[in-house]
PyMOL commands that place a pseudoatom at each C-alpha (Angstrom):
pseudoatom trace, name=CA, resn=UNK, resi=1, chain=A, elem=C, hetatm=0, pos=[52.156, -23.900, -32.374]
pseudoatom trace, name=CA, resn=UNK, resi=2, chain=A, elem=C, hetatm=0, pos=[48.286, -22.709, -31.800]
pseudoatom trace, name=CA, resn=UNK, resi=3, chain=A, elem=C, hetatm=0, pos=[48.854, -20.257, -29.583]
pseudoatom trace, name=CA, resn=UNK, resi=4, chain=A, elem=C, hetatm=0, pos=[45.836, -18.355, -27.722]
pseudoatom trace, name=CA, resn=UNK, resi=5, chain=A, elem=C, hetatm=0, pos=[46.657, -15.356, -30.257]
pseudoatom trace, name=CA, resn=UNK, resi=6, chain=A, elem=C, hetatm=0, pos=[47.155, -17.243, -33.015]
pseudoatom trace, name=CA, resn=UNK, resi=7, chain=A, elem=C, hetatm=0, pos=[43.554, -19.202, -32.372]
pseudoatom trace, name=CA, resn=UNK, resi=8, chain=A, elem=C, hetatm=0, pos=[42.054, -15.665, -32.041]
pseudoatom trace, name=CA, resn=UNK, resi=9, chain=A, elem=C, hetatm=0, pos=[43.794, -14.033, -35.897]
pseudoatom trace, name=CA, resn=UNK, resi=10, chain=A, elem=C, hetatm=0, pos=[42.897, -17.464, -37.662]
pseudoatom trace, name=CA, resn=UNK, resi=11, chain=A, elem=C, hetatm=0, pos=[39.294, -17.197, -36.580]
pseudoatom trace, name=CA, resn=UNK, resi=12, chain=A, elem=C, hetatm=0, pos=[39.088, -13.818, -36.750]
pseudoatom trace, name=CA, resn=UNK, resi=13, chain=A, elem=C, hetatm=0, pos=[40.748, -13.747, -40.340]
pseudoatom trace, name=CA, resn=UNK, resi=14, chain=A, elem=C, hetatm=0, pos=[38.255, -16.641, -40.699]
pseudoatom trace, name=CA, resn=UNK, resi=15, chain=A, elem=C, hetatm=0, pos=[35.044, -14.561, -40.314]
pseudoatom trace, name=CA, resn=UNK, resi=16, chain=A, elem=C, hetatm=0, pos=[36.316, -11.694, -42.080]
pseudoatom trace, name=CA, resn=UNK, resi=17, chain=A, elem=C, hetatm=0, pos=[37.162, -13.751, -44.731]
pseudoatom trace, name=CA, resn=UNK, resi=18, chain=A, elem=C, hetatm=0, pos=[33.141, -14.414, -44.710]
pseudoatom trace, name=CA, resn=UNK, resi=19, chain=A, elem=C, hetatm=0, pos=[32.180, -10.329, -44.783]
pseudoatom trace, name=CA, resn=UNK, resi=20, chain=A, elem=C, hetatm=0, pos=[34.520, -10.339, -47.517]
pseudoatom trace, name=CA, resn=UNK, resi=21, chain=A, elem=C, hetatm=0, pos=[32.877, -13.099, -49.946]
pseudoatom trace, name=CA, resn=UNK, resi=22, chain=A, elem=C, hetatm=0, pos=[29.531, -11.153, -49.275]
pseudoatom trace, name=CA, resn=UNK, resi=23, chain=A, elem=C, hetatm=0, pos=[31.054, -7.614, -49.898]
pseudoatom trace, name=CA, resn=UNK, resi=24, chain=A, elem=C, hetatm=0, pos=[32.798, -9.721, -53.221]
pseudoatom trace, name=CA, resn=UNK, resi=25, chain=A, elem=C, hetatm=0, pos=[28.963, -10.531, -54.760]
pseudoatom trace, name=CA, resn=UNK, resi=26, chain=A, elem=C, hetatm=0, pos=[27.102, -7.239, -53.619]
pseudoatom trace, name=CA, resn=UNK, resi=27, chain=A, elem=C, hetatm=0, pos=[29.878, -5.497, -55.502]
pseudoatom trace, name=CA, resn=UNK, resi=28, chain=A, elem=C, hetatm=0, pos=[29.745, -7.645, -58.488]
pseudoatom trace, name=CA, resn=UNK, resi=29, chain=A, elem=C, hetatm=0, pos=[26.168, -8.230, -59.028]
pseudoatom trace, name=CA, resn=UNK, resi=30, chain=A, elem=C, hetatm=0, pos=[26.170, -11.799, -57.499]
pseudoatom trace, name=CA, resn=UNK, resi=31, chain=A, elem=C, hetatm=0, pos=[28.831, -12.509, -60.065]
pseudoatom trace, name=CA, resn=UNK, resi=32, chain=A, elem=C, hetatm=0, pos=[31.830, -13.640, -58.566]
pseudoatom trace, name=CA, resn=UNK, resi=33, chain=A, elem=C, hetatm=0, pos=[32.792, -17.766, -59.151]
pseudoatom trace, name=CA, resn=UNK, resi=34, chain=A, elem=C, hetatm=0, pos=[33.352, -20.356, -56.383]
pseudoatom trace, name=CA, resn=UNK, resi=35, chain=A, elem=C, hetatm=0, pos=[36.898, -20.311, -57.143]
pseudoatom trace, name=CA, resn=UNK, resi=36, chain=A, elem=C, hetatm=0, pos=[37.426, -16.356, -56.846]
pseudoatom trace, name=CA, resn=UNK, resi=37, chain=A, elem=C, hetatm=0, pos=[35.295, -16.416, -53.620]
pseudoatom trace, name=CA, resn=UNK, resi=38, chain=A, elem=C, hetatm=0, pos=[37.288, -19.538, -51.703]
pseudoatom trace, name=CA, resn=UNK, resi=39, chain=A, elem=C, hetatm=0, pos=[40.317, -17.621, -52.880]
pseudoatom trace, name=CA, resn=UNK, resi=40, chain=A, elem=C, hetatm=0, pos=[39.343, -14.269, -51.190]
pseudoatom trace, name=CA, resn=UNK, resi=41, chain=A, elem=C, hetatm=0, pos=[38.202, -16.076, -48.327]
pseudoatom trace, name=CA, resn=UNK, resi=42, chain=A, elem=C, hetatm=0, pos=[41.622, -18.143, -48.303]
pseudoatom trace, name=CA, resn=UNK, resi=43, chain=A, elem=C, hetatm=0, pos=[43.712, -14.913, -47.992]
pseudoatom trace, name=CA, resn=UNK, resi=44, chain=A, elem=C, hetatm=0, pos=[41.705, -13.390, -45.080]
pseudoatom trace, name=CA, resn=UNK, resi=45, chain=A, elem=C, hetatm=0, pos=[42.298, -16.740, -43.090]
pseudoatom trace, name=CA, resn=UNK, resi=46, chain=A, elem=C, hetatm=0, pos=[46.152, -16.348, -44.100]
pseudoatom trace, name=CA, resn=UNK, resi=47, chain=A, elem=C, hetatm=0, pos=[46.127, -13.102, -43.052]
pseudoatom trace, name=CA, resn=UNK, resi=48, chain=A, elem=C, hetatm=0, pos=[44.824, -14.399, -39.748]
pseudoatom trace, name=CA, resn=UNK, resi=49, chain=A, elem=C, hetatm=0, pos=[47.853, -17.282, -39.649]
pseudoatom trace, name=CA, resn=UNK, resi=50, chain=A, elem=C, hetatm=0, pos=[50.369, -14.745, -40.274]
pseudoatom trace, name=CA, resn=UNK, resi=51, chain=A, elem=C, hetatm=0, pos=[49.356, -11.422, -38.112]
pseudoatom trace, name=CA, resn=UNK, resi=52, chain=A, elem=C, hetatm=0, pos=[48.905, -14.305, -35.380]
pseudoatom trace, name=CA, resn=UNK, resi=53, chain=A, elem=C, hetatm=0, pos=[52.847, -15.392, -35.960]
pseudoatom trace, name=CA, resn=UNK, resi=54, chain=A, elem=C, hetatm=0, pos=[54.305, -12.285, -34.351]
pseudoatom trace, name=CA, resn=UNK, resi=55, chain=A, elem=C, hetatm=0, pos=[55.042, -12.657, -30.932]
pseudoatom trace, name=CA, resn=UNK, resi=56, chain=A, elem=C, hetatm=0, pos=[54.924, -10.277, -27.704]
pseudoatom trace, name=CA, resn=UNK, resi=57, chain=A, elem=C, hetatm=0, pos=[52.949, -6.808, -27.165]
pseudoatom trace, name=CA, resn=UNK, resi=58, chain=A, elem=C, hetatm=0, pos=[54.181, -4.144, -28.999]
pseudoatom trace, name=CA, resn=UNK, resi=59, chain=A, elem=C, hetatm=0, pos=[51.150, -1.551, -27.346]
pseudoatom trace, name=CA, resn=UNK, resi=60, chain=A, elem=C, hetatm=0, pos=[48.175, -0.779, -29.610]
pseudoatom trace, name=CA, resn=UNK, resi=61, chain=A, elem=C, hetatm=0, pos=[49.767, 1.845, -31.920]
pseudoatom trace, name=CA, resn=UNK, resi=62, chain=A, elem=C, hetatm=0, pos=[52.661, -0.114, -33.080]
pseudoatom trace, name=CA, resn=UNK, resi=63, chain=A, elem=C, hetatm=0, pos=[50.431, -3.429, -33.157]
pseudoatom trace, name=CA, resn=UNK, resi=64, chain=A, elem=C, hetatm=0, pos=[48.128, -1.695, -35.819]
pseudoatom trace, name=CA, resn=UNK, resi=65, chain=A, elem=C, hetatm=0, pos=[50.607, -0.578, -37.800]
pseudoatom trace, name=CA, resn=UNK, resi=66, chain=A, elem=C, hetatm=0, pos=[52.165, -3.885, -38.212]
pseudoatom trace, name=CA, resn=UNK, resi=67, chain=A, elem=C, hetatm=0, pos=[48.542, -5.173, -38.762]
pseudoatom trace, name=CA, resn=UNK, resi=68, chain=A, elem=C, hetatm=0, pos=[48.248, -2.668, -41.681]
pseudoatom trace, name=CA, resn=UNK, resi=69, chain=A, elem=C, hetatm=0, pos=[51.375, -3.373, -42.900]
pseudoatom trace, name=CA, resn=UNK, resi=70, chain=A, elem=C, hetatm=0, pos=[50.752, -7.038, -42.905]
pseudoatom trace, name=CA, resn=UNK, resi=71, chain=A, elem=C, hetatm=0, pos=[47.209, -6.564, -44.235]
pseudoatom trace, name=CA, resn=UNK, resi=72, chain=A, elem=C, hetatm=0, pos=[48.505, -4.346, -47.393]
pseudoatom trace, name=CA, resn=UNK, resi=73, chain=A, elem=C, hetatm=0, pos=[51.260, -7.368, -47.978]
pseudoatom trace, name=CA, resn=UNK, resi=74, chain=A, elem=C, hetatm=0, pos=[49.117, -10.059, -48.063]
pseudoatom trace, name=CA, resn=UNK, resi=75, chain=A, elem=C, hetatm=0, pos=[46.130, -8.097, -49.690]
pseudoatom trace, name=CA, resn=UNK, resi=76, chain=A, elem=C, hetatm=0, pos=[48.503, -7.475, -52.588]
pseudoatom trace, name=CA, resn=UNK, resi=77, chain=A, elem=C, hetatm=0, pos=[49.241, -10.984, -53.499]
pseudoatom trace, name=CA, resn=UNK, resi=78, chain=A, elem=C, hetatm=0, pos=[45.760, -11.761, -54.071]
pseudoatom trace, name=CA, resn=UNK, resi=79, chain=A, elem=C, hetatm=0, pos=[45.150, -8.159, -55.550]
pseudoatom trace, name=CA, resn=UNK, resi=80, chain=A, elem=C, hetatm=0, pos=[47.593, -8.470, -58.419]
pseudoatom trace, name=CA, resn=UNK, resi=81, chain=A, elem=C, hetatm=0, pos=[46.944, -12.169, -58.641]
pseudoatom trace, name=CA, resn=UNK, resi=82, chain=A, elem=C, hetatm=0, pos=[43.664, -11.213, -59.970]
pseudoatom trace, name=CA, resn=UNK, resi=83, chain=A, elem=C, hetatm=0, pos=[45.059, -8.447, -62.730]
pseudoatom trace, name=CA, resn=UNK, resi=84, chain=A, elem=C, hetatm=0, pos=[44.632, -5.605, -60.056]
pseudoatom trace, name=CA, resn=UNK, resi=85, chain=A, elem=C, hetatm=0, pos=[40.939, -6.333, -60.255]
pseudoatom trace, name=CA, resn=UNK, resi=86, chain=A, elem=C, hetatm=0, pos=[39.041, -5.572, -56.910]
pseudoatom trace, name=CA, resn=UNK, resi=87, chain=A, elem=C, hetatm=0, pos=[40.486, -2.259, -55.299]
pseudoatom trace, name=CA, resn=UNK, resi=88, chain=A, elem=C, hetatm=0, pos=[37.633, -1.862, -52.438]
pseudoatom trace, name=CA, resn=UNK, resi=89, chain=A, elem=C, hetatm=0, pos=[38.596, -5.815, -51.764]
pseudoatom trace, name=CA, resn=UNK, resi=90, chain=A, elem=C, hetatm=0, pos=[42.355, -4.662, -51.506]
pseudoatom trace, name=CA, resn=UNK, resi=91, chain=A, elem=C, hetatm=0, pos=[41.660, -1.491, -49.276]
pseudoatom trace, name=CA, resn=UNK, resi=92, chain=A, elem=C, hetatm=0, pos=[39.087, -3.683, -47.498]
pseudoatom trace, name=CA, resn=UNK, resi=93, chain=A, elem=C, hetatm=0, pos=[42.538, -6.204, -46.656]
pseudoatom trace, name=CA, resn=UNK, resi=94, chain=A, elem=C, hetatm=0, pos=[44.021, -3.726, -45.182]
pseudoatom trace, name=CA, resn=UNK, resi=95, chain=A, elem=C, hetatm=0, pos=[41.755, -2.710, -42.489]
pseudoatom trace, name=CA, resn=UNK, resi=96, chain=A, elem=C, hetatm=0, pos=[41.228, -6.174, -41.844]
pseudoatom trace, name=CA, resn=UNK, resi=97, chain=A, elem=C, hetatm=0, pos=[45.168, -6.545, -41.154]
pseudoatom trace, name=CA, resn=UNK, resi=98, chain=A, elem=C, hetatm=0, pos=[44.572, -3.557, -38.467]
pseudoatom trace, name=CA, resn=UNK, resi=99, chain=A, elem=C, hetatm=0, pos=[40.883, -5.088, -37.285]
pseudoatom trace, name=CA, resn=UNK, resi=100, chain=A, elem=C, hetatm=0, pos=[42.934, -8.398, -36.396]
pseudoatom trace, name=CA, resn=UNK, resi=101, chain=A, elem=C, hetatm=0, pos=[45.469, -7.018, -34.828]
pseudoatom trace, name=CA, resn=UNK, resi=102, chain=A, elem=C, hetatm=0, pos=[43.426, -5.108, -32.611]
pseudoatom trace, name=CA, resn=UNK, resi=103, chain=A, elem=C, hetatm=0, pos=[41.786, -8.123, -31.530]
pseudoatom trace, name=CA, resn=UNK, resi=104, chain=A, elem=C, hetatm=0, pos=[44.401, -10.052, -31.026]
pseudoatom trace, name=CA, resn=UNK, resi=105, chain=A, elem=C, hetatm=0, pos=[45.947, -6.895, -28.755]
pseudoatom trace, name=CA, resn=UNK, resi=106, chain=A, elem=C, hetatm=0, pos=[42.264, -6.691, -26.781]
pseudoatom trace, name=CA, resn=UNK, resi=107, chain=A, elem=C, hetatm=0, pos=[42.054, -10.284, -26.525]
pseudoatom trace, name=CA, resn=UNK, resi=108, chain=A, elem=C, hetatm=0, pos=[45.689, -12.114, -25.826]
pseudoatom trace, name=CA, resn=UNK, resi=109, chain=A, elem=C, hetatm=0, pos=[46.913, -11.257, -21.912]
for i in range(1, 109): cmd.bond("trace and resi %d" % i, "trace and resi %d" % (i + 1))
show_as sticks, trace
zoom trace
């Protein structure tokens, strides 16, 4: 069901997804592939879908630490998927878990 909060983590996800494809080629010298960048984008926008599946207010606190939590799970799929290549792009996942969250909280009466 597309819930107001889920709207708000999938495009939020969505556009971090974006910061992260340009973070992905200034750290590599411009020399990621198509395929590695759709799939970094591609986790950011499922990290979206599933920090936007939980349901009810937890307060702020709690919220980010289930946004970090969720952010360090689904950053690690695509982290060892790679051969543990991209650490910053890990790290990176998981303050996007707790920057989506925190939107969502801000954002979702």
């Amino acid at each position: 069901m597309l819930t107001k909060r889920m709207k708000i983590c999938v495009a939020t996800g969505a556009v971090l997804g974006i910061i992260c494809i340009i973070g992905a080629q200034l750290r590599s010298g411009f020399g990621r592939d198509a395929g590695y960048l759709f799939a970094f984008w591609y986790n950011r926008l499922l990290m979206g879908i599933v920090i936007g599946l939980p349901i009810g207010k937890l307060g702020l606190p709690k919220a980010l630490g289930r946004g970090a939590f969720l952010g360090t799970m689904i950053s690690f799929a695509f982290y060892s998927a790679t051969g543990f290549d991209d650490l910053v792009g890990f790290l990176a996942g998981i303050g996007y878990g707790i920057i989506i969250e925190y939107v969502a909280e801000k954002y979702v009466a």
